[in-house]
C-alpha positions as YAML, in Angstrom:
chain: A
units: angstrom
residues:
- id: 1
  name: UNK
  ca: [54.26, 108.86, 147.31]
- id: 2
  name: UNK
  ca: [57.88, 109.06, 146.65]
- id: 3
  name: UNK
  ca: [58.49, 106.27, 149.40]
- id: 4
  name: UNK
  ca: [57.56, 102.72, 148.21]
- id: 5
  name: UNK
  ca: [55.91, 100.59, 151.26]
- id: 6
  name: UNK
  ca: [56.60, 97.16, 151.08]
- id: 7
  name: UNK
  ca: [54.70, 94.25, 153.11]
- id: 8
  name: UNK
  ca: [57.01, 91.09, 153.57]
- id: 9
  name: UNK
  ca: [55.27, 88.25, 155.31]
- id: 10
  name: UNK
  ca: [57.26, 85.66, 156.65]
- id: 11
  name: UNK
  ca: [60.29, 87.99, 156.87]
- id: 12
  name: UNK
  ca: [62.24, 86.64, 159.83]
- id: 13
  name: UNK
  ca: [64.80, 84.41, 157.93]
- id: 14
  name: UNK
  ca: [65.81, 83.22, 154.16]
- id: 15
  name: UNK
  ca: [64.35, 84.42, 151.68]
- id: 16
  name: UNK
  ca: [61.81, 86.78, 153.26]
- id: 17
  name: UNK
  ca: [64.55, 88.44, 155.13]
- id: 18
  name: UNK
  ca: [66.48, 88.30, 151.72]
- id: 19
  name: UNK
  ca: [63.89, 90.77, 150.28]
- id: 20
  name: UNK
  ca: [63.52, 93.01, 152.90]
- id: 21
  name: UNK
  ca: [67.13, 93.75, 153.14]
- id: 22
  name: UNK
  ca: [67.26, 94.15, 149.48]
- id: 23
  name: UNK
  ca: [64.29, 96.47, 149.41]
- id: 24
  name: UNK
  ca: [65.08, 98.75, 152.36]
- id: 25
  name: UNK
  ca: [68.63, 98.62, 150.48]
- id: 26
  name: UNK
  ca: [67.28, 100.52, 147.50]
- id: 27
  name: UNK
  ca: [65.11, 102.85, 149.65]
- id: 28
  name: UNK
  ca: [61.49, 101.06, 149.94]
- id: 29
  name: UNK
  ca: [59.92, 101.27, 153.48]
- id: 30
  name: UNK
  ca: [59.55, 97.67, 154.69]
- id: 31
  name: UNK
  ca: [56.80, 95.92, 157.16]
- id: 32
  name: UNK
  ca: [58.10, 93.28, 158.10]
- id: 33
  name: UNK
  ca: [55.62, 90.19, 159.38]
- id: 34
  name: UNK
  ca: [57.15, 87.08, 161.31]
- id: 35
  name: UNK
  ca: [56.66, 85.63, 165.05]
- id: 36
  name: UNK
  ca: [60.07, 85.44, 166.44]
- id: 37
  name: UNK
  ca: [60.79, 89.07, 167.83]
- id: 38
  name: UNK
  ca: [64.59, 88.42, 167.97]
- id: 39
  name: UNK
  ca: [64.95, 87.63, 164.40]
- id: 40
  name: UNK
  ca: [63.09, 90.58, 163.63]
- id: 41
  name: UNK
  ca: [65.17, 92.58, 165.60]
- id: 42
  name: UNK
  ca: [68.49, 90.94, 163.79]
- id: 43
  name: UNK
  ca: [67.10, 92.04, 160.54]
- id: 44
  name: UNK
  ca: [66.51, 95.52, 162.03]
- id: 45
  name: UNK
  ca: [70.22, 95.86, 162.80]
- id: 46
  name: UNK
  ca: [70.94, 94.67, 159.32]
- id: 47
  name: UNK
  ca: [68.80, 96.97, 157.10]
- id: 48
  name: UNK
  ca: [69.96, 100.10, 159.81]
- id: 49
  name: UNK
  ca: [73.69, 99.03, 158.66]
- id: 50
  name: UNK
  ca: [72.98, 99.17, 155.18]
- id: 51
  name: UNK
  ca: [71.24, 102.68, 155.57]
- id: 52
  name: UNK
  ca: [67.68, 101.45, 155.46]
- id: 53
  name: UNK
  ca: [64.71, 101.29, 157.42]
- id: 54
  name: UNK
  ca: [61.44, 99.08, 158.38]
- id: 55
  name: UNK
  ca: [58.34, 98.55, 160.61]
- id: 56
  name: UNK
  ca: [58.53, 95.60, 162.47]
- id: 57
  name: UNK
  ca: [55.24, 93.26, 162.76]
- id: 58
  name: UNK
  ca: [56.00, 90.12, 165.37]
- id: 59
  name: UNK
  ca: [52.81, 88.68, 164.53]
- id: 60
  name: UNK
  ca: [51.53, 85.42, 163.39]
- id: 61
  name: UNK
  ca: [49.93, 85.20, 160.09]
- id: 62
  name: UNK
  ca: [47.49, 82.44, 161.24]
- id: 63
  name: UNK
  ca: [45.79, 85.36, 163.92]
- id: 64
  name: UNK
  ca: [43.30, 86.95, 161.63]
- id: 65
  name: UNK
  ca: [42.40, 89.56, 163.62]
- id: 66
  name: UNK
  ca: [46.27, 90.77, 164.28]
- id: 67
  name: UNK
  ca: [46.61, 90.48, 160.23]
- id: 68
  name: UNK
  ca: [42.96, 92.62, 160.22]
- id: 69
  name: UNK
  ca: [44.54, 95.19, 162.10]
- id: 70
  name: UNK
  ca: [48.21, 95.55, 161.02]
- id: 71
  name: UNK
  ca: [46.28, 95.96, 157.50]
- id: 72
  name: UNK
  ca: [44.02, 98.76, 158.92]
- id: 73
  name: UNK
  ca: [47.23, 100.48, 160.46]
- id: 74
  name: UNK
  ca: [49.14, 100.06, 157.33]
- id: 75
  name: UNK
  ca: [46.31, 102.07, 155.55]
- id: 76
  name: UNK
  ca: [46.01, 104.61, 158.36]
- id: 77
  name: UNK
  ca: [49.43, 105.48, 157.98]
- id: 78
  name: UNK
  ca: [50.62, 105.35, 154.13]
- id: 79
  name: UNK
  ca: [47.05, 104.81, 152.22]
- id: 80
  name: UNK
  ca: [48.82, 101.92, 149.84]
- id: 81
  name: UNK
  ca: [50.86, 98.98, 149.29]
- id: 82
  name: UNK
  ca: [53.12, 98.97, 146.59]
- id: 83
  name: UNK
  ca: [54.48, 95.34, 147.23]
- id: 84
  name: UNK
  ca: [53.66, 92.28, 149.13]
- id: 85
  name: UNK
  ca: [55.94, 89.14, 148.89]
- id: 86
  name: UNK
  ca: [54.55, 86.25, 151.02]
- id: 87
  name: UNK
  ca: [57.19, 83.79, 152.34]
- id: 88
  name: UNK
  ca: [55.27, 82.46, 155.46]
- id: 89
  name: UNK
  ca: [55.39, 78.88, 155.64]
- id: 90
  name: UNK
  ca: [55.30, 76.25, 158.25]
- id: 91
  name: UNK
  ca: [57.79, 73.75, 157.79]
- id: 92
  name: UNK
  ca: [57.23, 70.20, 159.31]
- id: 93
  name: UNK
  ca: [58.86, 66.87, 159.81]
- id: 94
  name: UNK
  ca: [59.66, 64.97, 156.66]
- id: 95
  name: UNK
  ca: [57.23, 62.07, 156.98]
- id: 96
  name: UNK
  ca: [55.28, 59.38, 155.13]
- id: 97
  name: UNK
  ca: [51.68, 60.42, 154.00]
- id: 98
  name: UNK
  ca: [50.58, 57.97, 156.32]
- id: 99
  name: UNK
  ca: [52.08, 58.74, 159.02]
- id: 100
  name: UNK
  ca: [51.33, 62.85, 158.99]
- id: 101
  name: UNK
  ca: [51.13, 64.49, 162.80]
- id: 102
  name: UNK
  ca: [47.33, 65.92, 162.78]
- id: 103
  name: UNK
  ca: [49.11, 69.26, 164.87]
- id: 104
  name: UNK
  ca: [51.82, 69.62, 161.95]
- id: 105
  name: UNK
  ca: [49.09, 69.41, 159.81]
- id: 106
  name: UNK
  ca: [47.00, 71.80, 161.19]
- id: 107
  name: UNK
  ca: [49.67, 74.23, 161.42]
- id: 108
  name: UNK
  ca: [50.78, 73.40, 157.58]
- id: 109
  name: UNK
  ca: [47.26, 74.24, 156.74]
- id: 110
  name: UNK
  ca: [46.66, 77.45, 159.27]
- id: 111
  name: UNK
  ca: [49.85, 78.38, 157.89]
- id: 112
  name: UNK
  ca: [50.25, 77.69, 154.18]
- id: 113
  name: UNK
  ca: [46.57, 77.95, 153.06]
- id: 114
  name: UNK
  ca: [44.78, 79.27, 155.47]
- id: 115
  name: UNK
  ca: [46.27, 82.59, 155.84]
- id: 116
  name: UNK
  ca: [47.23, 83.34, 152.58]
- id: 117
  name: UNK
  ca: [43.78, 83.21, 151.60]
- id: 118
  name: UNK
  ca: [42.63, 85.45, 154.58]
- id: 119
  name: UNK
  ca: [45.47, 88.19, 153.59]
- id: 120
  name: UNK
  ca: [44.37, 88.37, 150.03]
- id: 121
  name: UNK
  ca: [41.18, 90.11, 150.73]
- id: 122
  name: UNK
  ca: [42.80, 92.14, 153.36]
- id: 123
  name: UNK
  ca: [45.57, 93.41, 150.68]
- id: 124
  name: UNK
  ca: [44.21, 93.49, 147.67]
- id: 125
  name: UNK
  ca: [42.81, 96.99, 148.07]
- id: 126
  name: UNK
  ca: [45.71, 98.36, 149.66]
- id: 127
  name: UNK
  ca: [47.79, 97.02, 146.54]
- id: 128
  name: UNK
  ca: [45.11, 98.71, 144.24]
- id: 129
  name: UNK
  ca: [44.94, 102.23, 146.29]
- id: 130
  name: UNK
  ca: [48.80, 102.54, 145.44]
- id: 131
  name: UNK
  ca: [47.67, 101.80, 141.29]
- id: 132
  name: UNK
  ca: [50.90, 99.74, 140.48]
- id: 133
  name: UNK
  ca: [50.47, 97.35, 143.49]
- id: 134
  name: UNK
  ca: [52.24, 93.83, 142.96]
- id: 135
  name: UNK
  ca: [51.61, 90.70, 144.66]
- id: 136
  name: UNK
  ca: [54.05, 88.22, 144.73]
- id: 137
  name: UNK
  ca: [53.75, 84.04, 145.77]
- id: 138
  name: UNK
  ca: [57.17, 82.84, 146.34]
- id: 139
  name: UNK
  ca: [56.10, 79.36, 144.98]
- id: 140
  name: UNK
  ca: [58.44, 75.77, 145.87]
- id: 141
  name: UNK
  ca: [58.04, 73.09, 143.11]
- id: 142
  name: UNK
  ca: [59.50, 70.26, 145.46]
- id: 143
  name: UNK
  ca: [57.59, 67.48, 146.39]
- id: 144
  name: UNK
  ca: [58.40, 64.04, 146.48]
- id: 145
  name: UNK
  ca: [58.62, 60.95, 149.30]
- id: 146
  name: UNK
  ca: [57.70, 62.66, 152.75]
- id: 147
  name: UNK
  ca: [57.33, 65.84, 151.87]
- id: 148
  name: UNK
  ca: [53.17, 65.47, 151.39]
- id: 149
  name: UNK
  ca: [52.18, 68.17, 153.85]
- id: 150
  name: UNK
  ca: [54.65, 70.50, 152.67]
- id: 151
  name: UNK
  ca: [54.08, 70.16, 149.16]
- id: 152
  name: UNK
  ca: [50.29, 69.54, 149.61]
- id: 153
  name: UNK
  ca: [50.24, 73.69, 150.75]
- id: 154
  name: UNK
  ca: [52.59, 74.81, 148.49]
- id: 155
  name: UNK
  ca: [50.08, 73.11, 145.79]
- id: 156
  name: UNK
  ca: [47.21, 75.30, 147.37]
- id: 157
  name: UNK
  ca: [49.32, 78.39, 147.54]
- id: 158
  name: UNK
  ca: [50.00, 77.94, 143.84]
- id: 159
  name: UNK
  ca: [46.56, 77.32, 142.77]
- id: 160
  name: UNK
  ca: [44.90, 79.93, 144.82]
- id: 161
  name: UNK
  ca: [47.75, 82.94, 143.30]
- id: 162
  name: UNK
  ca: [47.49, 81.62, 139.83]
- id: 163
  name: UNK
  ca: [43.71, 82.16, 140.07]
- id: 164
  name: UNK
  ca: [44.00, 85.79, 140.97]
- id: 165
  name: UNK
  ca: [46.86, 86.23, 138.87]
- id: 166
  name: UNK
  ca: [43.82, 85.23, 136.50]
- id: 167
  name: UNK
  ca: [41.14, 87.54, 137.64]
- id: 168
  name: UNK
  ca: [43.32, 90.91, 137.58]
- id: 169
  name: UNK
  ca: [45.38, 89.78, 134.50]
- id: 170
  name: UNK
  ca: [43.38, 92.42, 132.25]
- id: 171
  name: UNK
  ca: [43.57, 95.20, 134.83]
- id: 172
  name: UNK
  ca: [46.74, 94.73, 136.45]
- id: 173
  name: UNK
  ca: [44.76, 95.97, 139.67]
- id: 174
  name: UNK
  ca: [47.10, 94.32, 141.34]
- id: 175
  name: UNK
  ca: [49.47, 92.92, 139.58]
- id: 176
  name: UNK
  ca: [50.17, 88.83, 140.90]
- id: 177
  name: UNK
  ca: [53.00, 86.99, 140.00]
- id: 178
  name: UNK
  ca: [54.71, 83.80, 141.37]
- id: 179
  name: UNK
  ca: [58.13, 83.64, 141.64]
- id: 180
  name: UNK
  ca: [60.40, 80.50, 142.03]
- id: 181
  name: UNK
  ca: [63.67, 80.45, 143.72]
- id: 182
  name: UNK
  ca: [66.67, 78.39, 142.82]
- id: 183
  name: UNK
  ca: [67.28, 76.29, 145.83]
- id: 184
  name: UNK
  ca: [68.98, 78.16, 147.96]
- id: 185
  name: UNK
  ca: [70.73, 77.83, 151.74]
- id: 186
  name: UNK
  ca: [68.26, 77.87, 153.97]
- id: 187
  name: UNK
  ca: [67.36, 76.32, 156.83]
- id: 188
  name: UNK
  ca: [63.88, 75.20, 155.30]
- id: 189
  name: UNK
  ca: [66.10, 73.36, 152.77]
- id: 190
  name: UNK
  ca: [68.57, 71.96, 155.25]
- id: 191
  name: UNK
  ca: [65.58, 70.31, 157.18]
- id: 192
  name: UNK
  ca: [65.03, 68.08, 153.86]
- id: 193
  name: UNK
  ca: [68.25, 67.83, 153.07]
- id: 194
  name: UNK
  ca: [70.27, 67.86, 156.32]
- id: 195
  name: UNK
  ca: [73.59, 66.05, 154.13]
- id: 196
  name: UNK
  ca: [73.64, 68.19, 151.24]
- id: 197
  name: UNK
  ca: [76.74, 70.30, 150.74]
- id: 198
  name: UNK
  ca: [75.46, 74.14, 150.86]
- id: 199
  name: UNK
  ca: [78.35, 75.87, 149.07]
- id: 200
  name: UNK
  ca: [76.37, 74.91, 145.53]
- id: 201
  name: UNK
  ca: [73.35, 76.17, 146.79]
- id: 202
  name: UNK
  ca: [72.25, 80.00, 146.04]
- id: 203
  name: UNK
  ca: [72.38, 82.32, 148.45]
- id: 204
  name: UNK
  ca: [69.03, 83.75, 149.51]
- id: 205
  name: UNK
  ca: [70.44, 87.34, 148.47]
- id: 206
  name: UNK
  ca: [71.06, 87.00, 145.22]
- id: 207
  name: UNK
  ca: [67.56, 85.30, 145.12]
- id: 208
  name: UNK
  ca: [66.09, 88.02, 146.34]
- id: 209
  name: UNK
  ca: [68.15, 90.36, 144.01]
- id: 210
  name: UNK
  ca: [66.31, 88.58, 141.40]
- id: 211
  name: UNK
  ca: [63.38, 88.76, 142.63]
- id: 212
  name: UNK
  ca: [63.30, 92.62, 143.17]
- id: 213
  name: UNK
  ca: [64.49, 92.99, 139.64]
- id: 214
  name: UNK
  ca: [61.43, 90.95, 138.74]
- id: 215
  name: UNK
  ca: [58.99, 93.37, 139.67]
- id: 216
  name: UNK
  ca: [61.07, 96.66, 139.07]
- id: 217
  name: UNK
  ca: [60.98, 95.35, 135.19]
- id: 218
  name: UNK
  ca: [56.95, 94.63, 135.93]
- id: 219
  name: UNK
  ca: [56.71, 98.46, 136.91]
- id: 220
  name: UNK
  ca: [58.93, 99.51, 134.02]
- id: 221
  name: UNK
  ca: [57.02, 97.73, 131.82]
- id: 222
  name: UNK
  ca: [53.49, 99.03, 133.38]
- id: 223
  name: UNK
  ca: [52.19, 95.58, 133.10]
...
């Protein structure tokens, strides 16, 4: 048990690959969950300099029955989760409301609701079996002209991780937090923004930094 296992989906780029580097950086095991098999392999090279290691996942969150299984592996080989941070999102064209793609939707929706709300049940009890599990919603305020389908899952992220935030508030069983990044340089962001200068923009390591200190003082705390 003196290895932490951490489960980072959406951990190809940003923010998600932000926290895997950070956590593999301070010793925790890291799974890490995107599609693209090269960028998983870049972050490979990049926790391996920095003395680390992971598991690497290339699987899509929106397969349930690859998500079924890499849960059932995860508890056939370490029994626990001690940390999930969900990044996964599927970013789309910024458009008017009325004029939304029905195949960008679909994939918002597979994507940002969808399979968040299939993982939960699939974690949850490996988060409990470690008895300090923590779940963590990396949540995005932004919303605003042509941004509906974006926003619109975000929203439903945010409402479905509040609510069991609210169920397992009294036991801690797991613990479920959202956490919200300053905006940071990324190439989510530069998709909305494509004319913003970048150099006042976070970086998505020190976000990450953050984050991890989050949930270390959550542990400390035992709450």
């Amino acid at each position: 048990m003196s290895e932490k296992i951490a489960l980072i989906t959406g951990a190809s780029r940003g923010l998600g690959a932000a926290v895997a580097e950070e956590l593999a950086a301070e010793g925790w095991h890291v799974i890490a969950v995107a599609r693209t098999v090269g960028a998983l392999e870049e972050l490979d090279d990049r926790i391996k300099a920095r003395g680390g290691h992971a598991t690497l996942a290339p699987m899509d969150v929106t397969e349930t029955d690859a998500m079924r299984h890499l849960c059932r592996s995860i508890h056939d080989r370490w029994g626990r989760l001690d940390l999930w941070v969900h990044t996964a999102i599927h970013v789309p064209p910024m458009t008017p409301a009325d004029h939304l793609d029905e195949k960008d939707w679909a994939k918002v929706v597979a994507t940002g609701i969808t399979a968040p709300g299939i993982l939960i049940p699939f974690i949850s009890p490996l988060l409990q079996a470690s008895g300090a599990g923590t779940a963590v919603h990396v949540d995005d305020p932004n919303a605003g002209k042509f941004l509906a389908a974006y926003a619109a899952a975000k929203s439903a992220q945010r409402a479905l991780f509040a609510s069991w935030a609210a169920e397992t508030a009294k036991t801690a069983r797991p613990r479920v937090i959202s956490f919200t990044p300053a905006p940071m340089a990324t190439a989510t962001r530069a998709r909305f923004y494509p004319g913003e200068d970048r150099t006042v923009l976070a970086r998505p390591a020190d976000q990450a930094a953050r984050l991890l200190a989050a949930v270390m003082e959550l542990e400390q705390a035992g709450g």
